[in-house]
VOMAR-304097 format. One record per residue (C-alpha): residue number from 1; residue in one letter; x, y, z. Coordinates in steps of 0.001 Angstrom, whole numbers, plus 524288, in hexadecimal, padded with zeros to 5 digits. Each point is the difference from the previous one (the first is absolute). Example, Ala and Ser with C-alpha at 12.3 -4.5 7.8 and 13.67 -1.06 7.14 Angstrom:
// VOMAR-304097
    n  res      u      v      w
    1    A  8300C  7EE6C  81E78
    2    S  8055A  80D70  7FD6C
//
This chain:
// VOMAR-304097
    n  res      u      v      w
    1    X  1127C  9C23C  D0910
    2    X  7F606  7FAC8  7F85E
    3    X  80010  7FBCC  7F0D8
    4    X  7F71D  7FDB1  7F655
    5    X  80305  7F902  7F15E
    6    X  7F415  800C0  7F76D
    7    X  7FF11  7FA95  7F2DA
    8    X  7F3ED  7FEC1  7F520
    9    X  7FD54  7FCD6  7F2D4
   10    X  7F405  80174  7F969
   11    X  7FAC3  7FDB5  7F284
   12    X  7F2E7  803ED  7FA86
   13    X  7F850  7FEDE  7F274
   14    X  7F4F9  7FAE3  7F6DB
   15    X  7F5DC  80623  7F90C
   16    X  7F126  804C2  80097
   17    X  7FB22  7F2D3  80391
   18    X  80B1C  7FA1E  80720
   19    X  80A45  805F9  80A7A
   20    X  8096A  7FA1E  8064E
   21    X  808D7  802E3  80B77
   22    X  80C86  7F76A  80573
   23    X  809A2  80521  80BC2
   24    X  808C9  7FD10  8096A
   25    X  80629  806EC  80BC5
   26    X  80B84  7FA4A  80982
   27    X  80008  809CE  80E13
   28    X  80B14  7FDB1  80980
   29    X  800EA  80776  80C21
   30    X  80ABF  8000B  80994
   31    X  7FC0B  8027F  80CE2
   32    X  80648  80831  80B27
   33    X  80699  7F558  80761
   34    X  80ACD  7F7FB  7F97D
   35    X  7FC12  7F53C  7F974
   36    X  7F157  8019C  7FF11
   37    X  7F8CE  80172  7F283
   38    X  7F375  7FDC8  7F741
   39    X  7FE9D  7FB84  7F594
   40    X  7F48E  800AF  7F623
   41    X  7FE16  7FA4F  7F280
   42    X  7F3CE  801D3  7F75C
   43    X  7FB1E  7FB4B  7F34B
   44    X  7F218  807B0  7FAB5
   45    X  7F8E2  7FE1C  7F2FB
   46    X  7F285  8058D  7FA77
   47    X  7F7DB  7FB6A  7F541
   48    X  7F3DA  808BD  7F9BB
   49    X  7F859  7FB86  7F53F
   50    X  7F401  80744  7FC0D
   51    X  7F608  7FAC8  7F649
   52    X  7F638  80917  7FC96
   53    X  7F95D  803D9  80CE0
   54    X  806C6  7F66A  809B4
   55    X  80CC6  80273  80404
   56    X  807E6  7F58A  807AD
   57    X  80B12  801B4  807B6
   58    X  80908  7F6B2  8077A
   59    X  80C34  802E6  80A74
   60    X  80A56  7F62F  8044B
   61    X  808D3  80405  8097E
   62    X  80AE0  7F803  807CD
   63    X  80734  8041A  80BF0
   64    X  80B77  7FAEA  806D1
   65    X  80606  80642  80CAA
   66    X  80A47  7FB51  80828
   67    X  805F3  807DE  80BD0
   68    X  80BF8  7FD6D  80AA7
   69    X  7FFD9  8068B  80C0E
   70    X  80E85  80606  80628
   71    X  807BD  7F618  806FD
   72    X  80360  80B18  808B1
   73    X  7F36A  801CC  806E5
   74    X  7F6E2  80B35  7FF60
   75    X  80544  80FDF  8002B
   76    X  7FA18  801B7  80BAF
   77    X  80956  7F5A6  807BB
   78    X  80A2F  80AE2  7FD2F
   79    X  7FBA5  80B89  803B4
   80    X  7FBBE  7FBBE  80B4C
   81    X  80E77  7FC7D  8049E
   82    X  80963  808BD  80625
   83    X  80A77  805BA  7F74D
   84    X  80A5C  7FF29  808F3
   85    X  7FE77  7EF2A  801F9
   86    X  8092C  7F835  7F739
   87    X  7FC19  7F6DD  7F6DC
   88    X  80CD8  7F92A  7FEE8
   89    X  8093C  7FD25  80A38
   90    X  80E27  800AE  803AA
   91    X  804D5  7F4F8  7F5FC
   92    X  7F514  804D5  7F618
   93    X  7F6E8  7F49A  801E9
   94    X  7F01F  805ED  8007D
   95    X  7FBA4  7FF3F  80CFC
   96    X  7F3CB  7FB81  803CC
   97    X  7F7FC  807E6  80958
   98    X  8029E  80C51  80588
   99    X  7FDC2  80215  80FBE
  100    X  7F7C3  809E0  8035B
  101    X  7FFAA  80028  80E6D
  102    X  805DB  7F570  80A3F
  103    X  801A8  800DA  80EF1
  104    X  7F974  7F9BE  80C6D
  105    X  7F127  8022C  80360
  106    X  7FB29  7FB35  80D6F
  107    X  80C64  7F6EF  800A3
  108    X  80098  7FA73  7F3DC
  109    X  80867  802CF  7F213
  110    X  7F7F6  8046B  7F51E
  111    X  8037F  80228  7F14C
  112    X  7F754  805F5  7F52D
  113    X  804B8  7FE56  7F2F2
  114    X  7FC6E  8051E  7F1EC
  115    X  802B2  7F70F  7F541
  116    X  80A19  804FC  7F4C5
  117    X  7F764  7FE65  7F34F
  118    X  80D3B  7FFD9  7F85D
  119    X  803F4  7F2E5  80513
  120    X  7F458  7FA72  7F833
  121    X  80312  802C5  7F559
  122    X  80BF5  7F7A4  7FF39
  123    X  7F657  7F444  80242
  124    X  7FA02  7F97C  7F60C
  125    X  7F11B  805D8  80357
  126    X  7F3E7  80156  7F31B
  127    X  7F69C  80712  7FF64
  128    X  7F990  7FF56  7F384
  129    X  7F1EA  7FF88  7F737
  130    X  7FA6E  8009E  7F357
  131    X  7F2A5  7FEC6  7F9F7
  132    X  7FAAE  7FCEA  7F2BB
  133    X  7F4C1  804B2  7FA05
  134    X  7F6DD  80055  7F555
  135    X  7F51F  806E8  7FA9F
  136    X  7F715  7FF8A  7F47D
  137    X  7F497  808AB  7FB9B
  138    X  7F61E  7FE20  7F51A
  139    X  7F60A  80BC2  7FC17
  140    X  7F52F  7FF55  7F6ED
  141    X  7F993  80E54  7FC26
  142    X  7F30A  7FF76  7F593
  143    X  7FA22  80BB1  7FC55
  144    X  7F3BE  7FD4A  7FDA1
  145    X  7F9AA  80B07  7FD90
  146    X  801D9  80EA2  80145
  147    X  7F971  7FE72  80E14
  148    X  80487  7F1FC  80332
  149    X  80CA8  7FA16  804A9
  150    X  803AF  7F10D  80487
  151    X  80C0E  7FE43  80561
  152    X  80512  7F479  8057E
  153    X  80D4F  7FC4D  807CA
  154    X  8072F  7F2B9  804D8
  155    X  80C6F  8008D  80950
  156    X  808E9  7F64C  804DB
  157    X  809AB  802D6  80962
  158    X  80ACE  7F683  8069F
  159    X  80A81  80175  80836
  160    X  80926  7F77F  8072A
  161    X  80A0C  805E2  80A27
  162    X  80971  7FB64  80966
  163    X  80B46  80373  80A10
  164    X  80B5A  7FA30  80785
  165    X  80619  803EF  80B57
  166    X  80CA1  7FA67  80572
  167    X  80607  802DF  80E95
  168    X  80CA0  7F7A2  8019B
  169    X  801C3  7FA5F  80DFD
  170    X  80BE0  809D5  80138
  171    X  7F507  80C71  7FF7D
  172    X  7FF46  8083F  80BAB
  173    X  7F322  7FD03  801C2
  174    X  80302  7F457  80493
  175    X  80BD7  8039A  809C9
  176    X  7F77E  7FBE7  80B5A
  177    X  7FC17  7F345  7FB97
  178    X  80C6A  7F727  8070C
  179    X  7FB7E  80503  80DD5
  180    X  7EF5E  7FE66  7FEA3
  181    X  80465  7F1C7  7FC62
  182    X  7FC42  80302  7F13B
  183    X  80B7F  7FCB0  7F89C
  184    X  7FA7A  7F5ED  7F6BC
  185    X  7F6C5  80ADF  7F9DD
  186    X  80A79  808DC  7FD38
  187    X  7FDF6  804CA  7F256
  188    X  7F398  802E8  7F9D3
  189    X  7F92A  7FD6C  7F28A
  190    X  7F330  8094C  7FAB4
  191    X  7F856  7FAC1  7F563
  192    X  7F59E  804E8  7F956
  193    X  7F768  7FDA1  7F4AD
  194    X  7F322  80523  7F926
  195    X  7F75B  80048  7F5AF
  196    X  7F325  80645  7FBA9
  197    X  7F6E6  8008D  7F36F
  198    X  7F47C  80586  7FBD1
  199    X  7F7AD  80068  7F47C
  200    X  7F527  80AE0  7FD96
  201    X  7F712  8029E  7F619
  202    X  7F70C  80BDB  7FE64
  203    X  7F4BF  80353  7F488
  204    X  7F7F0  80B3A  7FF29
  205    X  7F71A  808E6  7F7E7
  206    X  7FF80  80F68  7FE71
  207    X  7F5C2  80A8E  7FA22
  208    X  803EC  80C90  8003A
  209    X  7F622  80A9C  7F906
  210    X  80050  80EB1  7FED4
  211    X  7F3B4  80558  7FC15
  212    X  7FD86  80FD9  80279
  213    X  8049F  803A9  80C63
  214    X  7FE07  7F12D  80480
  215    X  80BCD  7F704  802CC
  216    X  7FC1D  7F211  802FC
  217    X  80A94  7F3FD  803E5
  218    X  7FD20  7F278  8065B
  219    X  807CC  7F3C6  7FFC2
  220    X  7FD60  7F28E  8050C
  221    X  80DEB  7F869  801CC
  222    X  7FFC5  7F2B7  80479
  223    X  80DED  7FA04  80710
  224    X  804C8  7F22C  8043E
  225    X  80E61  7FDE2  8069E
  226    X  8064F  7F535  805A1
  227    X  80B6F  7FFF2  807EC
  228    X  8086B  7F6C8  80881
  229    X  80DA1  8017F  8082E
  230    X  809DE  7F795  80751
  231    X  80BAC  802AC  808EC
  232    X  80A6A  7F74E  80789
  233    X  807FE  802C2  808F3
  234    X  80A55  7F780  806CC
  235    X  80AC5  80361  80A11
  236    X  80B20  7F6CF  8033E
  237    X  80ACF  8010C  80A34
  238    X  80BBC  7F8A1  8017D
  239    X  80942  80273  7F754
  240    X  81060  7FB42  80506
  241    X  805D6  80679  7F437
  242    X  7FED6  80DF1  7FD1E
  243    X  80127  7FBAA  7EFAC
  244    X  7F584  7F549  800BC
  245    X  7F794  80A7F  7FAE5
  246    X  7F2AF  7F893  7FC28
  247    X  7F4E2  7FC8C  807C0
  248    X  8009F  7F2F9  7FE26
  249    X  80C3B  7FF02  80B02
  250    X  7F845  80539  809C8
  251    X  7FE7D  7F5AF  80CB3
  252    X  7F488  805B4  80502
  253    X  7F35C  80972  7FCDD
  254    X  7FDB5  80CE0  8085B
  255    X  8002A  7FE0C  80CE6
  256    X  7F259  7FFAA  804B8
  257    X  7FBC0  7FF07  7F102
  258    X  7FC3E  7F968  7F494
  259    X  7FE86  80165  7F0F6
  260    X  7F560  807D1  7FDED
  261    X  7F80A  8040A  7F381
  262    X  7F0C6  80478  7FA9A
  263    X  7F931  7FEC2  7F587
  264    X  7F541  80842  7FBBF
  265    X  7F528  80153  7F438
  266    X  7F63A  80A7A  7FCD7
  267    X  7F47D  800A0  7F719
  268    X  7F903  80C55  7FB36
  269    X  7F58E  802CA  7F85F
  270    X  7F6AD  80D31  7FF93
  271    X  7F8AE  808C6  7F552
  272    X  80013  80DFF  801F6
  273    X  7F59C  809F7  7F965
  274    X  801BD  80F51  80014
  275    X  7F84E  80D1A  7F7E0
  276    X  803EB  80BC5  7FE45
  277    X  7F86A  80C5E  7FD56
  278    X  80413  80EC2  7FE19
  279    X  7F6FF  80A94  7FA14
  280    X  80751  80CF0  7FAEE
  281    X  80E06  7FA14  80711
  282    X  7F788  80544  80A99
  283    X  7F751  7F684  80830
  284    X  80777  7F213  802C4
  285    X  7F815  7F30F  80423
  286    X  808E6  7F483  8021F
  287    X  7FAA4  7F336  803CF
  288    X  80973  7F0C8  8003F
  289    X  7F9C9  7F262  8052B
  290    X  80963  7F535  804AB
  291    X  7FC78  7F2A5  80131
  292    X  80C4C  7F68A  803C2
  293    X  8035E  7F300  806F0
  294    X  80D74  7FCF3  806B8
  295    X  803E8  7F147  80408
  296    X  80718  808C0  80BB5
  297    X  7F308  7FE9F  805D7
  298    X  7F76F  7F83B  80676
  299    X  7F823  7F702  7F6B3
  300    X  7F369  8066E  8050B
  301    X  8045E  80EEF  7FE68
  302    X  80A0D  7FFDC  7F3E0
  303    X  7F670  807FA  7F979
  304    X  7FF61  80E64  801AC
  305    X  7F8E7  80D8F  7FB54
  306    X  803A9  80CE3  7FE37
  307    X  7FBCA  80B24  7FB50
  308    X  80251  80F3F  7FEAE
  309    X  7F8A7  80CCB  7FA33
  310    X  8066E  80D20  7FF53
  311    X  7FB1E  80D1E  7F95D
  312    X  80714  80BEC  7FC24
  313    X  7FE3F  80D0B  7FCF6
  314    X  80B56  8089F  7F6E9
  315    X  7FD2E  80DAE  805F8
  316    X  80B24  8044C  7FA29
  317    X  7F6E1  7FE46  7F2D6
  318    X  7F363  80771  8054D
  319    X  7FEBD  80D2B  7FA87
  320    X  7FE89  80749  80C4A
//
């Protein structure tokens, strides 16, 4: 069965001008299948400070997850067994297949075989991964008026991840190896790794005014975002001892493969424009204006317009 362990701890104060927040939270869950688990740990903190009509506000906030996966395979491996085949044999040694049908078909001797998923996990497999990440957010709110608002935000996000996965040479998946002449890449080595970042920043400007029956709203919010990511992956085979448990004893790469990685970066920039009218909470206009550019594009169409109108009408307020 499943478990979860959750723990958090959080501490708050200030005064009129300044608030603070600080907390911390540690989430472990045990998973289904023996062994697995996950693991999160998180650090958050807030700053406000208002001054007069400006109020800023900054968030911190720090991540850390790390996971295992079962050495005993997936629950599905099991069910899909037969109840009455024995995992262990006469002198109590795990076997390590099960026959499911033999005999002779047009003159030959055939065997089909299911693997016993208990026999790996007396071998000494991984399967593991973890990622690290951070984010930070700044806000800026003015006031400056009863009808206009400024507001203005800057993120920054990072993460960094990775994962590791370890088949010895004595893994079932690798039982027919000796007679396809593949013994030397017995054994097989997953590695993994990635990272990504971005960085946004958005400003913009608000009136809002209520005069009679006449509710009036437009903005004009202007955004610019970079982002890049990276990812490697390498597979080795060839490992002669089922301990030598790090990628750097494999003999070989993939058959048929190669390392093999990308790396990627993304620009963004638009402004965005949008009124709203209502008379009596009864008749609705809406009207928005994008203008952005993408580097995902081609260097003669990065640029692109849209555009919307909508209108509305409350019956529910009519006085039929």
């Amino acid at each position: 069965y499943k478990r979860q362990h959750k723990h958090s701890v959080n501490l708050e104060g200030g005064d009129e001008r300044m608030r603070y927040q600080a907390g911390g939270s540690f989430n472990k869950v045990t998973g289904v299948m023996k062994g697995s688990e996950r693991n999160t740990f998180n650090l958050n903190t807030t700053l406000s400070y208002t001054y007069k009509n400006l109020i800023f506000r900054n968030t911190i906030e720090f991540t850390r997850n790390w996971s295992v996966n079962s050495p005993y395979g997936s629950f599905s491996e099991y069910t899909s067994l037969n109840p009455y085949w024995a995992p262990y044999d006469e002198e109590g040694n795990l076997v390590k297949r099960f026959t499911v049908h033999h005999g002779f078909a047009e003159g030959s001797y055939y065997e089909s075989y299911v693997y016993n998923p208990l026999y790996n996990a007396t071998l000494n497999t991984k399967n593991e991964s973890a990622y690290t990440e951070v984010n930070d957010n700044f806000s800026l709110d003015w006031k400056i008026s009863d009808v206009f608002r400024a507001t203005g935000t800057f993120s920054y996000r990072r993460q960094e991840s990775g994962s590791n996965v370890f088949y010895p040479a004595g893994h079932t998946m690798f039982i027919n190896y000796d007679k396809n002449g593949m013994s030397d890449r017995k054994g097989q080595y997953s590695k993994k790794d990635e990272a990504s970042e971005r960085v946004s920043l958005q400003a913009g400007v608000n009136f809002n005014k209520t005069f009679g029956d006449h509710l009036l709203f437009a903005n004009v919010t202007w955004n610019v975002s970079t982002s890049k990511a990276m990812s490697t992956t390498v597979i080795a085979e060839g490992f002669g001892n089922d301990y030598m448990d790090d990628i750097s004893f494999g003999t070989n790469y993939e058959k048929n493969g190669k390392p093999r990685g990308s790396n990627s970066k993304l620009r963004e920039i638009g402004v965005i424009g949008a009124l709203n009218y209502s008379y009596a909470d009864r008749y609705l206009f809406d009207a928005s204006l994008r203008r952005s550019a993408s580097s995902a594009y081609g260097k003669d169409s990065r640029w692109g317009t849209f555009w919307s109108l909508g209108v509305g009408w409350n019956l529910h307020h009519e006085r039929f």
